[in-house]
C-alpha positions as protocol buffer text, in pm:
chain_id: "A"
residue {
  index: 1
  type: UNK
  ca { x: -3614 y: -2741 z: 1468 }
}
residue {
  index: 2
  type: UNK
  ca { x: -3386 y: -2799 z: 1171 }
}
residue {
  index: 3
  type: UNK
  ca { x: -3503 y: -2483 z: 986 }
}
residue {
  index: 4
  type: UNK
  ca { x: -3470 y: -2307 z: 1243 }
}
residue {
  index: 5
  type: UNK
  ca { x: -3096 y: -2403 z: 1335 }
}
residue {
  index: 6
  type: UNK
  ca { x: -3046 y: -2392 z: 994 }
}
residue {
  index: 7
  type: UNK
  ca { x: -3142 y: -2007 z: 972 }
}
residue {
  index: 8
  type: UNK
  ca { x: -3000 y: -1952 z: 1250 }
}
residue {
  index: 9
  type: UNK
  ca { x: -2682 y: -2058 z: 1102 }
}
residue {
  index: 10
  type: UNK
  ca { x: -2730 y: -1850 z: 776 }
}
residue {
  index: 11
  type: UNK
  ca { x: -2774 y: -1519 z: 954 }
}
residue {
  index: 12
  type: UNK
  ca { x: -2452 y: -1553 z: 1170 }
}
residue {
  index: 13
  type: UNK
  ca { x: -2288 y: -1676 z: 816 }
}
residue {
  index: 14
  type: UNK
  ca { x: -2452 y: -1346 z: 656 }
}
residue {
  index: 15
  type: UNK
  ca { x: -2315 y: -1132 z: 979 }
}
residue {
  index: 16
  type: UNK
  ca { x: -1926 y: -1303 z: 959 }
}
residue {
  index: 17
  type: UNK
  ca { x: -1927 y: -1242 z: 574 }
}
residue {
  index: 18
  type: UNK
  ca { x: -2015 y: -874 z: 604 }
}
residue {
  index: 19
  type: UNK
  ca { x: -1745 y: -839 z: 874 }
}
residue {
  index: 20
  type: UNK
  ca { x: -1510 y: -984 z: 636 }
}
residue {
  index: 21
  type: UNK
  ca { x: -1594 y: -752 z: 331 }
}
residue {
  index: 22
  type: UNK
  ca { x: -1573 y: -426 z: 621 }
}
residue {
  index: 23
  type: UNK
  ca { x: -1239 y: -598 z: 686 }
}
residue {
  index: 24
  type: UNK
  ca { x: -1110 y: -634 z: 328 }
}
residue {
  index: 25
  type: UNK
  ca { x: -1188 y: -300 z: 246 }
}
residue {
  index: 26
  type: UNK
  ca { x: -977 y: -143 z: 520 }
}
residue {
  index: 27
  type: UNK
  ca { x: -677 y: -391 z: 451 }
}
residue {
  index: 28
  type: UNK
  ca { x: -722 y: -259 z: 46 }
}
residue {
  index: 29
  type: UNK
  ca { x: -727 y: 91 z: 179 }
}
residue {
  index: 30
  type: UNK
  ca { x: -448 y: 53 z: 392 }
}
residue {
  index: 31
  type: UNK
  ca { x: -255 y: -136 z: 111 }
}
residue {
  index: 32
  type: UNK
  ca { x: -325 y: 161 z: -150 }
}
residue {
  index: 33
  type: UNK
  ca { x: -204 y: 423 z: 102 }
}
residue {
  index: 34
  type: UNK
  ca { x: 92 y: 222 z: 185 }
}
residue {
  index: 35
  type: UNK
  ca { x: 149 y: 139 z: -168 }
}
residue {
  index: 36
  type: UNK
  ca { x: 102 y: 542 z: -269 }
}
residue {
  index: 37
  type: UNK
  ca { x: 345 y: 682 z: 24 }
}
residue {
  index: 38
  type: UNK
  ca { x: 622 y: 417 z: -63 }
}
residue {
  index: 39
  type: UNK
  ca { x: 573 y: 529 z: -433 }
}
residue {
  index: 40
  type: UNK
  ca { x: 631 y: 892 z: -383 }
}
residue {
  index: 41
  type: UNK
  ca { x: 888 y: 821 z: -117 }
}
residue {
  index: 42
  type: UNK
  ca { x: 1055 y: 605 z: -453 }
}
residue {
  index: 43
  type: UNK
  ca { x: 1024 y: 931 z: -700 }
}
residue {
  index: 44
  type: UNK
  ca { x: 1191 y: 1164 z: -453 }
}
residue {
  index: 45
  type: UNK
  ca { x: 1492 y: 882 z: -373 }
}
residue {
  index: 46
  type: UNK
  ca { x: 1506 y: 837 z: -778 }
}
residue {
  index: 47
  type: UNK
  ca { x: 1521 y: 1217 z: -814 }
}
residue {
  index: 48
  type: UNK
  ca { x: 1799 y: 1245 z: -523 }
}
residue {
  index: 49
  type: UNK
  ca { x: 2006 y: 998 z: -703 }
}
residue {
  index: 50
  type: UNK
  ca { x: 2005 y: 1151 z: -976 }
}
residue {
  index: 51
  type: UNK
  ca { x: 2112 y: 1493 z: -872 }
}
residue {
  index: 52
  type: UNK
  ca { x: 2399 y: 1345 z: -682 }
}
residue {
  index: 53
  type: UNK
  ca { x: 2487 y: 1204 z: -1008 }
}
residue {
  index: 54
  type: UNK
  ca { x: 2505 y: 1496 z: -1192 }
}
residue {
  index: 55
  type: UNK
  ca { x: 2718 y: 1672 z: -901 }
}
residue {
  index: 56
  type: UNK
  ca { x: 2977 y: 1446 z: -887 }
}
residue {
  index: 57
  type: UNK
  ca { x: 3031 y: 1484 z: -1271 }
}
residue {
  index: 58
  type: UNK
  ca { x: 2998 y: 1836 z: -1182 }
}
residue {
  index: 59
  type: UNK
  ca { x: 3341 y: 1798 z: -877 }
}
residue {
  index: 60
  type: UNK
  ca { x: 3514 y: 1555 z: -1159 }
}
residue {
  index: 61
  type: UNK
  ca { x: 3498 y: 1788 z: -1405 }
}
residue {
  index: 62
  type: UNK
  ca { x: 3600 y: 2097 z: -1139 }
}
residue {
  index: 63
  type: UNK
  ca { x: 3859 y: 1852 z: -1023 }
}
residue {
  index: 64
  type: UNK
  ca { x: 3992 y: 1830 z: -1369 }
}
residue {
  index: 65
  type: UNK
  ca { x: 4082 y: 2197 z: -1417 }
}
């Protein structure tokens, strides 16, 4: 009876740590297309920045003349 309580055991154990592993590769997915999106979203902020930095040396200098 032991044994099989004890194997019993092991194969829900075996069934819970695959469900994990299924689990933690769809939280790492998720992650890594969150992390990508936000990154891009980042590079086209940085980029927009910059151009309105440029443009308002651009109306200083026209504002100048």
């Amino acid at each position: 009876m032991v044994i099989i309580d004890w194997e019993t055991r092991a194969k829900e154990r075996r069934l819970e740590n695959k469900a994990l592993k299924k689990r933690i590769k769809e939280i790492t997915h998720s992650r890594d297309s969150w992390k990508t999106k936000y990154m891009e979203l980042k590079d086209v902020h940085d980029e927009t920045i910059g151009k309105m930095a440029l443009i308002k040396k651009n109306i200083q200098k026209i504002e100048e003349i």
